[in-house]
SEMAR-927050 format. One line per 8 residues: their letters; for each residue x, y, z of C-alpha. Coordinates in pm, 1 decimal. Example, Ala and Ser with C-alpha at 12.3 -4.5 7.8 and 13.67 -1.06 7.14 Angstrom:
# residues 2
AS = 1230.0,-450.0,780.0; 1367.0,-106.0,714.0;
This chain:
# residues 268
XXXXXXXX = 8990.3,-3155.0,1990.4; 8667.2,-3065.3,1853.0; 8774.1,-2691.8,1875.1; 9064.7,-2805.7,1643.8; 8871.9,-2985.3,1370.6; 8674.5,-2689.2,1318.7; 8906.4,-2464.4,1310.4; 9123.9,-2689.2,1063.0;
XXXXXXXX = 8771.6,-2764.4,846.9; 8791.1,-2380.1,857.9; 9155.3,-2335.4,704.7; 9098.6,-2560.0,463.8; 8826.1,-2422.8,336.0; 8999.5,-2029.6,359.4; 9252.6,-2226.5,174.1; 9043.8,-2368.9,-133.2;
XXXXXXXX = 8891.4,-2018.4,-149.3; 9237.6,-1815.2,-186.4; 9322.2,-2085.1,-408.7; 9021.2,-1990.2,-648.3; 9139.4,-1625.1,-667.7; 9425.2,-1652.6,-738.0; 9565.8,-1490.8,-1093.0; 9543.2,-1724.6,-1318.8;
XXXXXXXX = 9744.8,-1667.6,-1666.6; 9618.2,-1836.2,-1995.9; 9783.3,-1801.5,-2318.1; 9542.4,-1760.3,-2651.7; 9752.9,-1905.0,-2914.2; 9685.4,-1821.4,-3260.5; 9792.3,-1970.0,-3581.1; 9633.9,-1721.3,-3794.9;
XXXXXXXX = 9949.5,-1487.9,-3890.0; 9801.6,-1305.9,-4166.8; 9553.2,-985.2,-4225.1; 9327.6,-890.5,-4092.7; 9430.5,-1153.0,-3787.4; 9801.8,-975.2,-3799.6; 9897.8,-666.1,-3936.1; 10190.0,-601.4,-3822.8;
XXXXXXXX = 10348.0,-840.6,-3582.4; 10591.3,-615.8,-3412.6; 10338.8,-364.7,-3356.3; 10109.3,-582.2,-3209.7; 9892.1,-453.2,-3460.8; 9605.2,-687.4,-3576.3; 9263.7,-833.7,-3483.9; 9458.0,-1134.0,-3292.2;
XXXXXXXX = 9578.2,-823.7,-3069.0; 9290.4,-618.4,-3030.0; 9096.7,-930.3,-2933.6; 9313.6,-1006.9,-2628.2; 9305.3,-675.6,-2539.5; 8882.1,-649.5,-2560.3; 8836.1,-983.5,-2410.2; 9073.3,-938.3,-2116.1;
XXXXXXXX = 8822.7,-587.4,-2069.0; 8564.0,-799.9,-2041.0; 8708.8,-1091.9,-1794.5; 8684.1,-1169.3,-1475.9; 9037.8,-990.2,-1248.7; 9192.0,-1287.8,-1168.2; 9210.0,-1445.8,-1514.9; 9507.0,-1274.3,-1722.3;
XXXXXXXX = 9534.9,-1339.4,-2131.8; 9807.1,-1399.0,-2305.6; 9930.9,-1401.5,-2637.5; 10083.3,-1644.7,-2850.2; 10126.4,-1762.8,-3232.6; 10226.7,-2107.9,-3330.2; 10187.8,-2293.4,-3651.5; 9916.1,-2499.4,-3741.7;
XXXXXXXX = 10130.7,-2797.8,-3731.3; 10281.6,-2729.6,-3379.4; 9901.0,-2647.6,-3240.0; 9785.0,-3023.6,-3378.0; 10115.7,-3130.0,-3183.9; 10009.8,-2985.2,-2885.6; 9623.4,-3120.2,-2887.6; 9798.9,-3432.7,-2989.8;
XXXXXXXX = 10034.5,-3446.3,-2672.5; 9724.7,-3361.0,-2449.7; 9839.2,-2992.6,-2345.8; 9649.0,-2702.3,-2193.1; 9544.5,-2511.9,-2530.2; 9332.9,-2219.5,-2648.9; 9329.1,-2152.7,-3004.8; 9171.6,-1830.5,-3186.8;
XXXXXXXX = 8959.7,-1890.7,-3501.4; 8902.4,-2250.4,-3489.5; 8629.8,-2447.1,-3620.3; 8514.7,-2797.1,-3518.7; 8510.6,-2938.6,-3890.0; 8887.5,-2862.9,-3897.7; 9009.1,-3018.0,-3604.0; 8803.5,-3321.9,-3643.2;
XXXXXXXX = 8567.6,-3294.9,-3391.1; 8214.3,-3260.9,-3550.4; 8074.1,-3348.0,-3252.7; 8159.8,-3133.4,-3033.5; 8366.9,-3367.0,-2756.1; 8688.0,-3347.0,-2847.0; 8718.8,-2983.7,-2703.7; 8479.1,-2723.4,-2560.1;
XXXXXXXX = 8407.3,-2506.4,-2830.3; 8345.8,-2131.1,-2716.8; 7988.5,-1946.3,-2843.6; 8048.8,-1822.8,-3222.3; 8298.5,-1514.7,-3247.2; 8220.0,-1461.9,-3611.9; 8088.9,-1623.0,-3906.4; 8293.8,-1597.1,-4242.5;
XXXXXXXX = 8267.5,-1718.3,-4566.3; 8488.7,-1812.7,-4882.1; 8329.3,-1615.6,-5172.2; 8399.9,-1607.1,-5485.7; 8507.6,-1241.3,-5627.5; 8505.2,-1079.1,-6009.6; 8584.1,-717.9,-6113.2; 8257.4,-509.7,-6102.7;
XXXXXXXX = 8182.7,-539.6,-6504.9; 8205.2,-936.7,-6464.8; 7860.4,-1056.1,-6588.0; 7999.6,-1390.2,-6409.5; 7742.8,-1552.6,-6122.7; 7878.9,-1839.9,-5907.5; 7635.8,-2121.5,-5765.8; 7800.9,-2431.3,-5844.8;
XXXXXXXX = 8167.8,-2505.0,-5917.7; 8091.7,-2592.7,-6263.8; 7979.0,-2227.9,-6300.5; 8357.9,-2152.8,-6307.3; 8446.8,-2427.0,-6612.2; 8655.2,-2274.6,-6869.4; 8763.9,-2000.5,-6659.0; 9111.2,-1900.8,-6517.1;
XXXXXXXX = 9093.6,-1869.1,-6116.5; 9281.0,-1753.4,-5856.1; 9306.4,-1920.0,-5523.3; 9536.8,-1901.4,-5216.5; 9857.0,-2175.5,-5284.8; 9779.2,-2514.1,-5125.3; 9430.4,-2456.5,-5021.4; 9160.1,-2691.4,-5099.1;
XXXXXXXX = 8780.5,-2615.2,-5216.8; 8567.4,-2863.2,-5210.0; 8429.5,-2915.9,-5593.7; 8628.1,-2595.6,-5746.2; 8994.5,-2788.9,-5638.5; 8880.4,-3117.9,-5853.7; 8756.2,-2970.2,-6169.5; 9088.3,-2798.9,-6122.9;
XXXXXXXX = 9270.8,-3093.5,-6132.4; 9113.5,-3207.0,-6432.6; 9180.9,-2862.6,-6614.5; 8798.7,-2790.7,-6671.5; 8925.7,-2451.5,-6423.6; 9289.8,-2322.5,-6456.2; 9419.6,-2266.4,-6127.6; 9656.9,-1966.0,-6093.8;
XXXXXXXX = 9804.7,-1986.7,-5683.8; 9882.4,-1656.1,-5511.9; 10108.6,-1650.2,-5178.6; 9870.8,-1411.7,-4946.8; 9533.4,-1261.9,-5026.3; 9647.6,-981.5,-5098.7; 9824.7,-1131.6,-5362.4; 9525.9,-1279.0,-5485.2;
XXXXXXXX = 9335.8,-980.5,-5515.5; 9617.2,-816.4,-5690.8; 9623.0,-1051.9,-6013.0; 9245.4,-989.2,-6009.3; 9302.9,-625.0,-6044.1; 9581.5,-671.6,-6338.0; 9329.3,-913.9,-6531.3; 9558.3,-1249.7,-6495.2;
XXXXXXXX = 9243.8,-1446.9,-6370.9; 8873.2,-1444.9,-6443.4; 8737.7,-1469.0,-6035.1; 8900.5,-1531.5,-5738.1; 8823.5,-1712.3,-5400.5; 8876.5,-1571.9,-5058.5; 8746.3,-1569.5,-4739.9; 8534.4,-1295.2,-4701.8;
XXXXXXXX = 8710.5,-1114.3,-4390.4; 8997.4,-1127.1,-4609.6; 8845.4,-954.9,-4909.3; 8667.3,-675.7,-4707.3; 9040.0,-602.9,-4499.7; 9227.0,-536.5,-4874.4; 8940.9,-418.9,-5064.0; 8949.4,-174.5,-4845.6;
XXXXXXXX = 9302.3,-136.1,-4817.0; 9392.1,-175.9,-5177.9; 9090.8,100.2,-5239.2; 8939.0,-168.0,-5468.1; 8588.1,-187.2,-5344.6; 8405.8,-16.6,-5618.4; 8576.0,-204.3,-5880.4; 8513.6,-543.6,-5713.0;
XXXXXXXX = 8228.7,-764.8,-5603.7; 8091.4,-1053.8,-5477.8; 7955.2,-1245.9,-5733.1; 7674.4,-1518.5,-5676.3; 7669.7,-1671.9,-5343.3; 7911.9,-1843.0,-5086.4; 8119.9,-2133.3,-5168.7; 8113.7,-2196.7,-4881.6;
XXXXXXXX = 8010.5,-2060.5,-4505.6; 8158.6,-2170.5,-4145.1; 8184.0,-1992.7,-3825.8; 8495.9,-1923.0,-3582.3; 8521.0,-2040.3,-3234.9; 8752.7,-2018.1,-2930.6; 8874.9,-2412.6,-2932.5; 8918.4,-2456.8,-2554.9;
XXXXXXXX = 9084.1,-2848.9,-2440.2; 8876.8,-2959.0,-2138.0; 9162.1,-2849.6,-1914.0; 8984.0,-2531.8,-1889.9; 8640.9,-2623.3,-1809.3; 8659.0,-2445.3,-1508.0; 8724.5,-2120.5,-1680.5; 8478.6,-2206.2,-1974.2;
XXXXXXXX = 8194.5,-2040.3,-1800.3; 8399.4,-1713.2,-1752.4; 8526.1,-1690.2,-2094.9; 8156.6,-1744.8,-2245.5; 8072.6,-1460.2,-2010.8; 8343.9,-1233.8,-2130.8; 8275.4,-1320.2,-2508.6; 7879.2,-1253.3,-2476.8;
XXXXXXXX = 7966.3,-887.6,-2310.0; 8283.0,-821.4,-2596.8; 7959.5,-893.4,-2882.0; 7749.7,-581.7,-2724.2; 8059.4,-358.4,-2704.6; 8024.1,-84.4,-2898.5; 8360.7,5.1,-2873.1; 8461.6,-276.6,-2997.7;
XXXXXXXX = 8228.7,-331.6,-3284.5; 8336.6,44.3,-3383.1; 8698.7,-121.1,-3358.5; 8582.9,-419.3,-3625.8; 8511.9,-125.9,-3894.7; 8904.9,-107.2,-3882.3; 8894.1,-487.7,-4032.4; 8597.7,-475.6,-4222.5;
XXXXXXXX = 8416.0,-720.4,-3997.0; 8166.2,-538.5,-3824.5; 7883.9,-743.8,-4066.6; 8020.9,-1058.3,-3964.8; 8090.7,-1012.1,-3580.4; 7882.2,-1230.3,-3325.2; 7599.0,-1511.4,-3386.1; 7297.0,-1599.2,-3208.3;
XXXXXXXX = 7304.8,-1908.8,-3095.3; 7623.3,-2196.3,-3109.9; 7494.9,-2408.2,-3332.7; 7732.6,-2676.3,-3538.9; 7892.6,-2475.7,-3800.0; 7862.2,-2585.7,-4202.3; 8175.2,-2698.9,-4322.1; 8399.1,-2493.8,-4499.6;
XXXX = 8634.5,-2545.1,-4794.2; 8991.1,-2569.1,-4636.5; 9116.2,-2595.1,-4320.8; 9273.9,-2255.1,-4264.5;
């Protein structure tokens, strides 16, 4: 009998352990569907896709990545309805949960910044919103910043919406607005692709700074650990910080420690 127990103690235990090992498949999903995050969807072309591929490099064998975009309003469905969920990108200040317990919140991927941007012979300097009074600026359509968006409303700033950054950078270039404001991985992914980086620049400083994050629901706080792991080895890569000059983002990859980051303007 004793002889039994054991070697049933013993099987269970084989058991848990196999268990463990086995494969496990987690889907990233992503609601970030424009440059530099996608370039070109059916291509798999993009940072969303490059960063699967570098991350799953970097993880442990029996944890396999997946991919997946959804739109914002079908990812707050899902953290509403409780499910499994990784999301790309994410920031703490945008999905309500300041203090950190809502979620696990991965260590920094990158910190960005929406800066304000005026063709190179601009003798315009941005520090406060009311720095932009009386001028015509562009901004990304349905996006809110914090100051700029309510002197806006009150027509002290004229707002002039673009559809895509790109876009926004393109009525900079044929003179129909004074500045624009744009996330800062956006503007160095079509500066550089538009070829307009010597007759642009960052004027001033930051409207405003935040940092990206892996948003992980507590379903996963087994594989938290792991993923931490794999994300401090991807930031000394030097493969794949060569791969970030493709974007533009090799100033802005990785940061030090996870601390809380500053709220930004929007919620992308």
């Amino acid at each position: 009998m004793k002889l039994f127990l054991f070697s049933f103690s013993l099987f269970l235990v084989t058991l848990q352990q196999c268990l463990a090992e086995q494969s496990q498949t987690i889907t990233l999903y992503a609601y970030h569907n424009a440059p530099p995050f996608v370039i070109n969807a059916a291509a798999d072309k993009g940072l969303n896709y490059d960063f699967l591929k570098a991350l799953q490099s970097h993880a442990p064998s029996n944890i396999h990545f997946q991919y997946q975009y959804i739109e914002r309003p079908q990812l707050n469905q899902r953290l509403i309805a409780g499910l499994p969920t990784i999301a790309l990108w994410a920031n703490p200040v945008w999905f309500n949960d300041s203090e950190q317990k809502k979620y696990l919140w991965s260590r920094p991927l990158f910190s960005d910044k929406d800066v304000v941007v005026a063709k190179k012979q601009s003798i315009l300097q941005y520090y406060s919103p009311s720095d932009l009074s009386g001028l015509t600026i562009g901004v990304r359509k349905g996006y809110y910043y914090a100051g700029v968006s309510e002197l806006m409303s009150s027509e002290e700033i004229i707002r002039k919406d673009a559809a895509s950054d790109k876009g926004n950078i393109e009525q900079l270039m044929r003179g129909d607005v004074d500045a624009i404001i744009i996330s800062k991985s956006s503007f160095f992914y079509y500066a550089k692709l538009l070829k307009v980086i010597s007759a642009t620049a960052i004027v001033g400083q930051p409207h405003s700074s935040y940092k990206r994050h892996l948003l992980i629901s507590h379903h996963y706080q087994a594989q938290e650990q792991a993923i931490n792991d794999a994300l401090l080895k991807l930031s000394k890569d030097e493969n794949w910080r060569f791969r970030l000059t493709i974007y533009g983002l090799q100033e802005l990859w990785g940061s030090g420690a996870p601390a809380l980051s500053l709220p930004p303007s929007l919620t992308p």
